[in-house]
N, CA, C and O of each residue as an XYZ file, in Angstrom:
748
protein
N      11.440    -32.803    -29.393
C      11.969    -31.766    -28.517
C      13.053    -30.996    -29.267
O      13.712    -31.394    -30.229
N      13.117    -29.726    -28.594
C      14.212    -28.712    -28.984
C      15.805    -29.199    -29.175
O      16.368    -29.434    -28.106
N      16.483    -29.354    -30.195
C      18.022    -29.292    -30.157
C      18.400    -28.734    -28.981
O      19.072    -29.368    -28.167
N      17.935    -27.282    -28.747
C      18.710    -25.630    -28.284
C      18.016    -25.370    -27.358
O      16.908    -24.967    -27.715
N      18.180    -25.421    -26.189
C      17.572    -25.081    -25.124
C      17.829    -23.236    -24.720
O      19.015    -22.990    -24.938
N      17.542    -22.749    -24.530
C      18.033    -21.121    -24.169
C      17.372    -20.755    -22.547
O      16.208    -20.526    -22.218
N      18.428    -20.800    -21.860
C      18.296    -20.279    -20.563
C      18.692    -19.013    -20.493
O      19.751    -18.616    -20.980
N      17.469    -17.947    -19.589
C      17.875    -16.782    -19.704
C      19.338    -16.247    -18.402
O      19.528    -16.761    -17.299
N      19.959    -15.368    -18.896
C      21.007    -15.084    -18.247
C      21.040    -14.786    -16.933
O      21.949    -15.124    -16.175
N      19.864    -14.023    -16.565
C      19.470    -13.565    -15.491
C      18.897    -14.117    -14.550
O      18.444    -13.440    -13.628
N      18.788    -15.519    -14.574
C      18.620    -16.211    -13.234
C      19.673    -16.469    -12.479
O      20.760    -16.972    -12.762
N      19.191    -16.030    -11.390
C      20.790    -16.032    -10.732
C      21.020    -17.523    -10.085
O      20.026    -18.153     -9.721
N      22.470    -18.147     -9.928
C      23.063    -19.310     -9.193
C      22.632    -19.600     -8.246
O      22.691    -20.813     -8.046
N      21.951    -18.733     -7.096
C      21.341    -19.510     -5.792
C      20.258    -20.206     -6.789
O      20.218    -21.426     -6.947
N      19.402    -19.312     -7.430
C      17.762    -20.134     -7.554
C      18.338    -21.113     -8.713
O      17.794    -22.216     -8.686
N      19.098    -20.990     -9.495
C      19.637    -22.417    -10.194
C      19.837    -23.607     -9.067
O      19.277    -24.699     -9.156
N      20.871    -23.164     -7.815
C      20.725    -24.556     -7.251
C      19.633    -25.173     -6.518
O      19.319    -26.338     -6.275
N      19.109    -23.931     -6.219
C      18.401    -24.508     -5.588
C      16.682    -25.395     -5.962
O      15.914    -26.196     -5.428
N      16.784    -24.776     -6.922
C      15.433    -25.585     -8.107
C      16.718    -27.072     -8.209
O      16.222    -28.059     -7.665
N      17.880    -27.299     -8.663
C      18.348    -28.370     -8.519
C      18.039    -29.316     -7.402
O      17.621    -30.474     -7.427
N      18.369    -28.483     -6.372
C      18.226    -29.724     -5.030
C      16.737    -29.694     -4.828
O      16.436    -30.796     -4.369
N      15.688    -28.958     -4.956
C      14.409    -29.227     -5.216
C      13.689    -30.332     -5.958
O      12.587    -30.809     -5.688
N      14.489    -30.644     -6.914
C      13.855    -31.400     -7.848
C      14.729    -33.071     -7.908
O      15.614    -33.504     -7.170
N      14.186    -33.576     -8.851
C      14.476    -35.178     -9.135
C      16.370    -35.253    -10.393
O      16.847    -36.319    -10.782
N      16.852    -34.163    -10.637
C      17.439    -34.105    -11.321
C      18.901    -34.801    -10.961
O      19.259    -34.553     -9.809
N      19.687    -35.514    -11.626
C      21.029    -35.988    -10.502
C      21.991    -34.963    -11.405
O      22.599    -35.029    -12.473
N      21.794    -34.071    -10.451
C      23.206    -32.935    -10.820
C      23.948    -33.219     -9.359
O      23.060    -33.217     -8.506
N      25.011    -33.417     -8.865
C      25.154    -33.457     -7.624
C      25.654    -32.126     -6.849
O      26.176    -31.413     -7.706
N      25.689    -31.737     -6.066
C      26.377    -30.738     -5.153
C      26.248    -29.038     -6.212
O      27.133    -28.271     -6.590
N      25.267    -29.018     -6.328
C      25.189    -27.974     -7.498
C      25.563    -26.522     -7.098
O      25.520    -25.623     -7.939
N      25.865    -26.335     -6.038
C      26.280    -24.914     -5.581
C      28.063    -24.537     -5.416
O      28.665    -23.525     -5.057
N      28.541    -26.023     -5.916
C      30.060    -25.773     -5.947
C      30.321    -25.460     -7.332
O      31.278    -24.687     -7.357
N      29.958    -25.678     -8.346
C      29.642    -25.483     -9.787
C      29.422    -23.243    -10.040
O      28.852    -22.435     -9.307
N      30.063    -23.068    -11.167
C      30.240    -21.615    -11.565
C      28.704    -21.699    -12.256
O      28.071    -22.703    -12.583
N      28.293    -20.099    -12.369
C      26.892    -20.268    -13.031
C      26.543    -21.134    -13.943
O      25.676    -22.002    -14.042
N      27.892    -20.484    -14.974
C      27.964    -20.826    -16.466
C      27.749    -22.110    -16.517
O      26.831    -22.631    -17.150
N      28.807    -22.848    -15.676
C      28.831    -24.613    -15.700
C      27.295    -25.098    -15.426
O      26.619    -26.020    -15.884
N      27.048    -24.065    -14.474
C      25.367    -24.653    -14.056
C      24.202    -24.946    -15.303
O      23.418    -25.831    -15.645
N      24.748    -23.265    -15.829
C      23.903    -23.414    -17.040
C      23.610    -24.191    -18.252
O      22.616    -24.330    -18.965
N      25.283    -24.835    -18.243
C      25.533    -26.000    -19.402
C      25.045    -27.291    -18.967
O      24.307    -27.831    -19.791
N      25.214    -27.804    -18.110
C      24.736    -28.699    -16.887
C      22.788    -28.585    -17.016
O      22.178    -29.548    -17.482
N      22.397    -27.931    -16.774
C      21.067    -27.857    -17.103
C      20.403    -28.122    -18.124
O      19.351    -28.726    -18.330
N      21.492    -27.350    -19.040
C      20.771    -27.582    -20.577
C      20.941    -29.344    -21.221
O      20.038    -30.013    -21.723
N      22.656    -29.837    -20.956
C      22.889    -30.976    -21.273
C      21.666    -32.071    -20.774
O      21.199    -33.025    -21.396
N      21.301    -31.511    -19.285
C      20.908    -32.967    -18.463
C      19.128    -33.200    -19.240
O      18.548    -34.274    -19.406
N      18.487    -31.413    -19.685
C      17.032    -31.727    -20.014
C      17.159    -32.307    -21.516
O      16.246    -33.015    -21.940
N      18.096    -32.064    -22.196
C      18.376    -32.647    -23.614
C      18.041    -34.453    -23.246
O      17.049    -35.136    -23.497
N      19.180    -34.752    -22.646
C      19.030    -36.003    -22.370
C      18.518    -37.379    -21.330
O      18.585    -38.608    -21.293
N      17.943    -36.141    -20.501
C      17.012    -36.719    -19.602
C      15.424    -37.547    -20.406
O      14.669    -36.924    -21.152
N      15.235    -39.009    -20.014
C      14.054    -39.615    -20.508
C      13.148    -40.039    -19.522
O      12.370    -40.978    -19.687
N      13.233    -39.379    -18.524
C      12.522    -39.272    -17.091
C      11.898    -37.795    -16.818
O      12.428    -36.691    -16.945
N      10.351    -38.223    -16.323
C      10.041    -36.751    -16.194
C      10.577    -36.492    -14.964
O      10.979    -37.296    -14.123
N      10.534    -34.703    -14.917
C      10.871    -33.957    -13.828
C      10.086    -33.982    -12.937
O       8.928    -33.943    -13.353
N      10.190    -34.036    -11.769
C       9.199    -33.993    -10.439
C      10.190    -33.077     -9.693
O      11.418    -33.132     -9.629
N       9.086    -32.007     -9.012
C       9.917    -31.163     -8.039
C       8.919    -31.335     -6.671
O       7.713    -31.511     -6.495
N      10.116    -31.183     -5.805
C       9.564    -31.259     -4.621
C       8.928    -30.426     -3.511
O       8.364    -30.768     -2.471
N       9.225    -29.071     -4.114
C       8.900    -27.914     -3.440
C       7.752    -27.217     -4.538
O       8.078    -27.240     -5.724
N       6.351    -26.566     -4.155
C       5.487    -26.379     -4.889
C       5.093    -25.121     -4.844
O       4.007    -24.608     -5.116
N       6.252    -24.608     -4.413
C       6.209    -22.683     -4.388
C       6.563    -22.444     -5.868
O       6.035    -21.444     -6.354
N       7.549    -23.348     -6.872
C       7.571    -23.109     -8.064
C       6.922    -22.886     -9.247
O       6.104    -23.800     -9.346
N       6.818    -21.919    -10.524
C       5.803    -21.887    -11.112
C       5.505    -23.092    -12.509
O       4.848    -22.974    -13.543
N       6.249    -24.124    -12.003
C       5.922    -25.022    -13.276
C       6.190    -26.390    -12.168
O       6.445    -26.483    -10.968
N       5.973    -27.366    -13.308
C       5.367    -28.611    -12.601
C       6.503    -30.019    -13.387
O       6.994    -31.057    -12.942
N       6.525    -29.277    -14.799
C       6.994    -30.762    -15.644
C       8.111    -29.852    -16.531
O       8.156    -28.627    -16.646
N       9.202    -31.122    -17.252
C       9.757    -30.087    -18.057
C       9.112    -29.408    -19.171
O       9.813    -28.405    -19.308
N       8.493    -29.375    -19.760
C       8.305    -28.825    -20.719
C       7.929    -27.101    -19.841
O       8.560    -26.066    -20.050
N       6.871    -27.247    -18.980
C       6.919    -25.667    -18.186
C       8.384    -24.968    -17.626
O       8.620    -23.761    -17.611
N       9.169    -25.908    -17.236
C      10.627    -25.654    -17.218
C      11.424    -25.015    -18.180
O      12.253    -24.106    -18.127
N      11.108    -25.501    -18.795
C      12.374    -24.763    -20.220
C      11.654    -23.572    -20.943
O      12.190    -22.604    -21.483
N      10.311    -23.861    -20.830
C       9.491    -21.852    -21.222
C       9.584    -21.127    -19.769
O       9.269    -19.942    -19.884
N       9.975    -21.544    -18.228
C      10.094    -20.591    -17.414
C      11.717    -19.973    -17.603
O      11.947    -18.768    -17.503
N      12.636    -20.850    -17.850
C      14.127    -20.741    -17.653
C      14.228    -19.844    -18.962
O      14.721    -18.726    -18.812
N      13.863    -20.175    -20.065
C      13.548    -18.977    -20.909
C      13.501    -17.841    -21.081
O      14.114    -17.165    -21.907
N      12.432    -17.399    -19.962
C      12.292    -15.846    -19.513
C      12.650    -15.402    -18.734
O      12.886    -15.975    -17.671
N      12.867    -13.954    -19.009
C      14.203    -13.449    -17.751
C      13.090    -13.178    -16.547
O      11.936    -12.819    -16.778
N      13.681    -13.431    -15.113
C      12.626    -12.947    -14.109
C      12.751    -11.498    -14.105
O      13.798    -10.895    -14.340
N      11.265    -10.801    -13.737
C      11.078     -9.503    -13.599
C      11.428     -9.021    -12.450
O      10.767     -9.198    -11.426
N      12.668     -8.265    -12.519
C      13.043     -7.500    -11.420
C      12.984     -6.091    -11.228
O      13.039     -5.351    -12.211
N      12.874     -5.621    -10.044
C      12.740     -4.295    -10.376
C      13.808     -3.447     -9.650
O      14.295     -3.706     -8.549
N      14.202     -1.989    -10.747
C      15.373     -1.099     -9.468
C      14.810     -0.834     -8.360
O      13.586     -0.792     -8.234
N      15.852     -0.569     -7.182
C      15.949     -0.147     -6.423
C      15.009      1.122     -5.834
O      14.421      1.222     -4.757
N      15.114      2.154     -7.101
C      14.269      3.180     -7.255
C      13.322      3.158     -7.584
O      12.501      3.867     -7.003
N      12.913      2.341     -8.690
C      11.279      1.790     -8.892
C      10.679      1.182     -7.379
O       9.596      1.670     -7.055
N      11.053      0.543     -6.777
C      10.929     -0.269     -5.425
C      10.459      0.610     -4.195
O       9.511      0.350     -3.454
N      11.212      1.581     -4.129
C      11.343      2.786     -3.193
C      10.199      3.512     -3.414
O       9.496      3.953     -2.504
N       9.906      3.704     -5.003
C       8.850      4.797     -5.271
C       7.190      4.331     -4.914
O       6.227      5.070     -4.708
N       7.262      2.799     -4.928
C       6.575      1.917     -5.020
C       6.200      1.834     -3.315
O       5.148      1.899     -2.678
N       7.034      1.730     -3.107
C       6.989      1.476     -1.470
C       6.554      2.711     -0.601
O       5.847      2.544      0.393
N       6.945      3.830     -0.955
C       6.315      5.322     -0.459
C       5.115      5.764     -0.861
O       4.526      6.802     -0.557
N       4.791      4.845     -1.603
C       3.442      5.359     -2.416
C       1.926      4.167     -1.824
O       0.717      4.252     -1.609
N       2.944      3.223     -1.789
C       1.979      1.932     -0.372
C       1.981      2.842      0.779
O       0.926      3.445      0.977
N       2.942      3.054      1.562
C       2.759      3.627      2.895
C       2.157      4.749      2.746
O       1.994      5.175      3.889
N       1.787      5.382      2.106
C       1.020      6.711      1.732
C      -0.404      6.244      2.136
O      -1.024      6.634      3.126
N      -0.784      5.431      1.297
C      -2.304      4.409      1.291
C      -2.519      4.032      2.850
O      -3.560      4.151      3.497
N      -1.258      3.544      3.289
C      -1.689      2.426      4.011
C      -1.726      3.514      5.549
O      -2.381      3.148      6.525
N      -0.945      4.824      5.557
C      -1.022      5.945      6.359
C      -2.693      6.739      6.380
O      -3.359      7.231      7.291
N      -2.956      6.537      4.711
C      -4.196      7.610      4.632
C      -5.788      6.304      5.464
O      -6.946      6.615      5.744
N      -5.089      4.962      5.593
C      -5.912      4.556      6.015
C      -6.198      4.038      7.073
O      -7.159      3.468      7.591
N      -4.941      4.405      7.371
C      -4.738      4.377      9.259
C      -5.436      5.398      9.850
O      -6.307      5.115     10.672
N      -5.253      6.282      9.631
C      -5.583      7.696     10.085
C      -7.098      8.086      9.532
O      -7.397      9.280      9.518
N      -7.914      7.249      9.145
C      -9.308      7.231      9.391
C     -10.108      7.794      8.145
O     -11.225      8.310      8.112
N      -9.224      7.548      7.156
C      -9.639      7.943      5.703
C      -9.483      9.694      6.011
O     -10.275     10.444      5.440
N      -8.778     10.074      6.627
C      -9.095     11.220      6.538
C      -7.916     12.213      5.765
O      -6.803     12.467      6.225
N      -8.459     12.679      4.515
C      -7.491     13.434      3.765
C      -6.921     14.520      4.524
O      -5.896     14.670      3.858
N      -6.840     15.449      5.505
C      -6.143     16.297      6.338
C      -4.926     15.961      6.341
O      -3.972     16.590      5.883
N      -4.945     14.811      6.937
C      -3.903     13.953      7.266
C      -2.880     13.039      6.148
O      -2.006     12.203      6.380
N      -3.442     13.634      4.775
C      -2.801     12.658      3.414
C      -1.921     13.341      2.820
O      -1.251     14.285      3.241
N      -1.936     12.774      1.689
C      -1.271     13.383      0.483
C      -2.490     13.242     -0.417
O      -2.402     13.591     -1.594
N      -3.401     12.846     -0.022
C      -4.742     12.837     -1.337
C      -5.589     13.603     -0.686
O      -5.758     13.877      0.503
N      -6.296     14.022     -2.080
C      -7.433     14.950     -1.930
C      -9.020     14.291     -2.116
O     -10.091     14.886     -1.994
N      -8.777     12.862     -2.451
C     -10.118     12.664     -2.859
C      -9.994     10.792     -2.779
O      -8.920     10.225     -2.576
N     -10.986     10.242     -2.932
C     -11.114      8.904     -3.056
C     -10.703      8.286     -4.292
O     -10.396      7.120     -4.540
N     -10.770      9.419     -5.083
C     -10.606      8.616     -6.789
C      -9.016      8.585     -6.587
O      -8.337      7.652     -7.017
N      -8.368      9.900     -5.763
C      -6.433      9.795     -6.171
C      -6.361      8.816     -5.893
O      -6.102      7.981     -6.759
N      -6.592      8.351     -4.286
C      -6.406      7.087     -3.753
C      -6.412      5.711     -4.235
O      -5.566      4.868     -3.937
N      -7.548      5.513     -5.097
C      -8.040      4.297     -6.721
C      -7.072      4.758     -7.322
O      -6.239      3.852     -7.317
N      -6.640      5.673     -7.875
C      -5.505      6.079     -8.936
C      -4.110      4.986     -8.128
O      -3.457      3.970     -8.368
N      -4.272      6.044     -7.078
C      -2.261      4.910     -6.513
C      -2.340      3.611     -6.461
O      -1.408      2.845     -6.708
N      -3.840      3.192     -6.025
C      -3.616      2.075     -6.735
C      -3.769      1.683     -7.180
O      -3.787      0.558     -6.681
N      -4.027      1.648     -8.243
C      -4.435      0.811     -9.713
C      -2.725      1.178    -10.146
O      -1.993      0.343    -10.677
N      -2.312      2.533     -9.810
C      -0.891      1.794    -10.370
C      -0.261      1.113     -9.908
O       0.458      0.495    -10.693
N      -0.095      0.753     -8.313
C       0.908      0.174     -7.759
C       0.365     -1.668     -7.436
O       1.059     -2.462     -6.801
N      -1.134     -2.031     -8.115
C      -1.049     -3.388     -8.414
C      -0.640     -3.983     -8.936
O      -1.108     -5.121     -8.910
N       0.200     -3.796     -9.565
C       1.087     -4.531    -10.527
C       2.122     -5.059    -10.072
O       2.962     -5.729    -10.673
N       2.057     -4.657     -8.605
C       3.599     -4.947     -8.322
C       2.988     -5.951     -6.709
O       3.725     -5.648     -5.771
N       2.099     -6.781     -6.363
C       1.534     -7.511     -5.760
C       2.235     -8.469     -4.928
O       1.735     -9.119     -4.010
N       4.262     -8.519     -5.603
C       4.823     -9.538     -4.633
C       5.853     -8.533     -3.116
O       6.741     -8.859     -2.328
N       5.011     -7.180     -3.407
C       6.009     -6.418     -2.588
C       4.485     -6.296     -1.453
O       3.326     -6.025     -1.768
N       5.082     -6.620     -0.068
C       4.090     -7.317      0.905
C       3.600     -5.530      1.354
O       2.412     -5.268      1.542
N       4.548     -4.589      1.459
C       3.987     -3.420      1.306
C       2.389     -2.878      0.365
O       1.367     -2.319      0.763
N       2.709     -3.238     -0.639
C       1.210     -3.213     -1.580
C       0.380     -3.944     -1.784
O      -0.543     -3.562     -2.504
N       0.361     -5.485     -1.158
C      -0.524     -5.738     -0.650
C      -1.363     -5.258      0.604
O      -2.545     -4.932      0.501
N      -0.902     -5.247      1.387
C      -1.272     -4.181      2.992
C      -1.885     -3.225      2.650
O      -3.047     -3.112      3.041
N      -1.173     -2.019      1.629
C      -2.132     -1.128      0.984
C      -3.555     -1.356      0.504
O      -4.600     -0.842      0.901
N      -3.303     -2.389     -0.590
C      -4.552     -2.914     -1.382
C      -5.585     -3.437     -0.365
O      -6.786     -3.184     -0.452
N      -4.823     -4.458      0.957
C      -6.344     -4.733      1.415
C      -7.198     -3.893      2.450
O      -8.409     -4.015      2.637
N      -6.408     -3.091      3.034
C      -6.897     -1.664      3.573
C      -7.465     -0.911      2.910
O      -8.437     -0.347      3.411
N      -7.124     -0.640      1.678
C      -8.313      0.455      0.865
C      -9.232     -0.023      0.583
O     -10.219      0.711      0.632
N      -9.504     -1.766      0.048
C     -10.519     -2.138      0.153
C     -11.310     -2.808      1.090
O     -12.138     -3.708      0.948
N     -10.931     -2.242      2.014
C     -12.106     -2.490      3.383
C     -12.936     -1.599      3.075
O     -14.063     -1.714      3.556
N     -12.628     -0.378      2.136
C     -13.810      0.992      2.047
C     -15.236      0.804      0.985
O     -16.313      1.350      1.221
N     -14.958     -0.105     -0.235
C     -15.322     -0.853     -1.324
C     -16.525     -1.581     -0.901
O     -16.065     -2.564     -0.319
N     -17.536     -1.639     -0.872
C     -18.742     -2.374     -0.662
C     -18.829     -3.827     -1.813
O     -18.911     -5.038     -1.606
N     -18.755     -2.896     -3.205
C     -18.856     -4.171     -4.233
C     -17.888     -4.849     -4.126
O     -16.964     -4.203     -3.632
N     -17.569     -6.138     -4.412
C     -16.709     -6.849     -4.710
C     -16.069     -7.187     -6.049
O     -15.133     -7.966     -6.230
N     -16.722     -6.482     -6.947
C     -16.583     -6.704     -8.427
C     -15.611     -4.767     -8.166
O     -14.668     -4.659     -8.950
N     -15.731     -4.023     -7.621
C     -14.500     -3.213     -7.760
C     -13.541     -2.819     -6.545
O     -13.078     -1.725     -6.222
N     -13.404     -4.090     -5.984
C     -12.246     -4.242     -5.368
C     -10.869     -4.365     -6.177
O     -10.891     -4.618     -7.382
N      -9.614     -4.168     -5.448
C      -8.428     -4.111     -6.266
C      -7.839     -4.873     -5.646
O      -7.634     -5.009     -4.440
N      -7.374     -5.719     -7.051
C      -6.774     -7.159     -6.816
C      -5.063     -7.097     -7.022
O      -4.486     -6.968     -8.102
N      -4.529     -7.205     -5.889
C      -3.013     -7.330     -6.201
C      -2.660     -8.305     -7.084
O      -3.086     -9.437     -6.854
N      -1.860     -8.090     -8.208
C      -0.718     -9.390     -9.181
C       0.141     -9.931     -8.717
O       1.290     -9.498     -8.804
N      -0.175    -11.067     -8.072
C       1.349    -11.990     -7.852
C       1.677    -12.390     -8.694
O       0.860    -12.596     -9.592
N       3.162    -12.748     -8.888
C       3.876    -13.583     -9.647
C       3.510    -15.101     -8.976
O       3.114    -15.296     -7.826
N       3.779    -16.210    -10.120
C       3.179    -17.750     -9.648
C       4.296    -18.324     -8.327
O       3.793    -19.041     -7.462
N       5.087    -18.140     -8.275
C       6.368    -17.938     -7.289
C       5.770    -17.767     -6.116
O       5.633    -18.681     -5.303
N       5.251    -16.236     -5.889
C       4.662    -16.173     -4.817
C       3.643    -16.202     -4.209
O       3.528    -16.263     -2.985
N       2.568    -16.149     -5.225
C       1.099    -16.658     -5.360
C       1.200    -18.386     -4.232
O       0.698    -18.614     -3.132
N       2.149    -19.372     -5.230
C       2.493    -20.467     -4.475
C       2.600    -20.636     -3.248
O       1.901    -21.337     -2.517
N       3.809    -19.758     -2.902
C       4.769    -19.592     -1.141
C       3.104    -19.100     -0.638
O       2.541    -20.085     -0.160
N       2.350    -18.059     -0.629
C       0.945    -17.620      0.327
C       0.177    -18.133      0.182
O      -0.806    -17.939      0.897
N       0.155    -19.171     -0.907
C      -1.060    -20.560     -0.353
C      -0.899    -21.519      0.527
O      -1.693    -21.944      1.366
N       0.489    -21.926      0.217
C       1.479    -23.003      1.379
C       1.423    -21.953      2.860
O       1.277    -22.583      3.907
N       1.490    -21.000      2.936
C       1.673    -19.803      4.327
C       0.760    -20.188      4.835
O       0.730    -20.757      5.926
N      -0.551    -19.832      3.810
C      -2.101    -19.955      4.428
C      -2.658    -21.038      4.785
O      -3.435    -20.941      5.735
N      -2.455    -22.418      4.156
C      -2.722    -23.999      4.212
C      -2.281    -24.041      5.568
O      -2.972    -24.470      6.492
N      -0.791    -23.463      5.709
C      -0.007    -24.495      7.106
C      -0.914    -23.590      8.663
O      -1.270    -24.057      9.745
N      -1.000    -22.411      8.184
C      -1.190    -21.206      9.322
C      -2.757    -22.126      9.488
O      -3.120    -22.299     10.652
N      -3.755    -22.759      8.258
C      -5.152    -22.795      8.852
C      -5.340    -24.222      9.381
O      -6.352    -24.603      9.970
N      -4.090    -25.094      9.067
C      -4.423    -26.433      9.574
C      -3.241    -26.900     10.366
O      -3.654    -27.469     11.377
N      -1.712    -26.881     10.297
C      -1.065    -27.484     11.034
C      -1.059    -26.362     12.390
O      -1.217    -26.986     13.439
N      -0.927    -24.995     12.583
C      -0.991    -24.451     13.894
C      -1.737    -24.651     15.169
O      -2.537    -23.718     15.238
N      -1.834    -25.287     16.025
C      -1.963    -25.931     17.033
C      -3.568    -24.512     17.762
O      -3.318    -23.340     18.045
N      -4.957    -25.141     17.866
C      -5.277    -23.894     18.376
C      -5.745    -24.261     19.508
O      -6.021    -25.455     19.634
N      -5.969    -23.325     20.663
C      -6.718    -23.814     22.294
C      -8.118    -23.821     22.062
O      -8.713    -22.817     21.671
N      -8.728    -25.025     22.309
C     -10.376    -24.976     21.980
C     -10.606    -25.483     24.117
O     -10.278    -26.466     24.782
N     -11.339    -24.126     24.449
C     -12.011    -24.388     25.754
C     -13.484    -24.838     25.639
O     -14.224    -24.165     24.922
N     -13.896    -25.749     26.184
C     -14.859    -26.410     26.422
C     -15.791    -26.154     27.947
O     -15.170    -26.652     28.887
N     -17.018    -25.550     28.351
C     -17.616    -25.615     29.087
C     -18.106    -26.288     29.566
O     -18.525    -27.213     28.871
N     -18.434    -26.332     31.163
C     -18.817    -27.668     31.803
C     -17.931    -27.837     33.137
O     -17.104    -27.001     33.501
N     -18.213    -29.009     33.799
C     -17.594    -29.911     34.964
C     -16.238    -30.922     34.637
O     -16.385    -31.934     33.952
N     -15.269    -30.639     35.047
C     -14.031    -31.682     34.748
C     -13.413    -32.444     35.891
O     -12.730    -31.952     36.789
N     -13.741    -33.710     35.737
C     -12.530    -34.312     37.123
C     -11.305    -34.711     36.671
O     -11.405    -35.626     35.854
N     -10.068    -34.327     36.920
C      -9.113    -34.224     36.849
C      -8.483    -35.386     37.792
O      -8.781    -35.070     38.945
N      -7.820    -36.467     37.797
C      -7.191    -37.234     38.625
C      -5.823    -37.084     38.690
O      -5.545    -36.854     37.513
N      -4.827    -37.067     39.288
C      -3.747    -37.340     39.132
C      -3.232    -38.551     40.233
O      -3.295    -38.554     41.462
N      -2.706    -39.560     39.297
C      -2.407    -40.909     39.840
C      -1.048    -40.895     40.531
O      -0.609    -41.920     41.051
């Protein structure tokens, strides 16, 4: 293993502690701790930790340390404010032109291909719940399935909407009515 561990700067102190209290690590009380300390603290404990990592929450995109120290590595992709905005007016555009019955009168597009154009650019950005909504509304229009447009999640959130979807298709409670004759007693 590495001497030098390199954590990127830009993870911020909540998701440091909280991947702490997620996981098997004995850092204790990790949110009273300054970033920096966090960061030294992290690096010291995977140096000398001879126990693998187990985390307990599986919205995360790694599993063991070794995926740990190439995720902490890279800075997370964030985006401005203004990238976000432009991104987001340009979903509701889609998701307007497809409310309103595909009907360009009513758009900012002139044709089916602009519409493929906005989005093919704005898949890239797949963890903003706005462009998904877009993406799966335009492709309700798409017959093939080989050119449907596939939103990019990050593994982060790819994770969290499988756990959404698992709990929503099996732990939610559903009313199943049954036809027929019932005697009912009450004792």
């Amino acid at each position: 293993m590495d001497k030098e561990i390199y954590i990127d700067d830009s993870h911020t102190k909540c998701f440091l502690a909280q991947m702490i209290q997620n996981s098997n690590m004995d850092i204790y009380q990790p949110y009273l701790y300054t970033k920096e300390k966090l960061l030294c603290m992290i690096k010291n404990y995977i140096l000398t930790c001879n126990h693998e990592l187990t985390f307990y929450d599986n919205t995360y995109p790694f599993t063991n340390k070794q995926e740990l120290i190439l995720f902490l590595g890279e800075p997370p992709y964030k985006l401005t404010t203004s990238e976000r905005r432009q991104i987001n007016q340009v979903a509701k555009s889609i998701i307007s032109f497809c409310k309103s019955g595909y009907n360009f009168n009513k758009s900012k597009f002139n044709s089916f291909d602009d519409v493929r154009n906005a989005c093919e650019k704005i898949k890239d950005h797949g963890d903003i719940f706005c462009v998904r909504t877009a993406l799966s509304l335009f492709n309700l229009t798409i017959d093939k399935q080989e050119d449907k447009i596939v939103p990019k999640l990050s593994p982060m959130i790819h994770n969290k909407l499988q756990l959404k979807n698992h709990y929503r298709n099996n732990c939610i409670p559903t009313l199943q009515i049954k036809r027929g004759t019932f005697l009912v007693v009450f004792d």
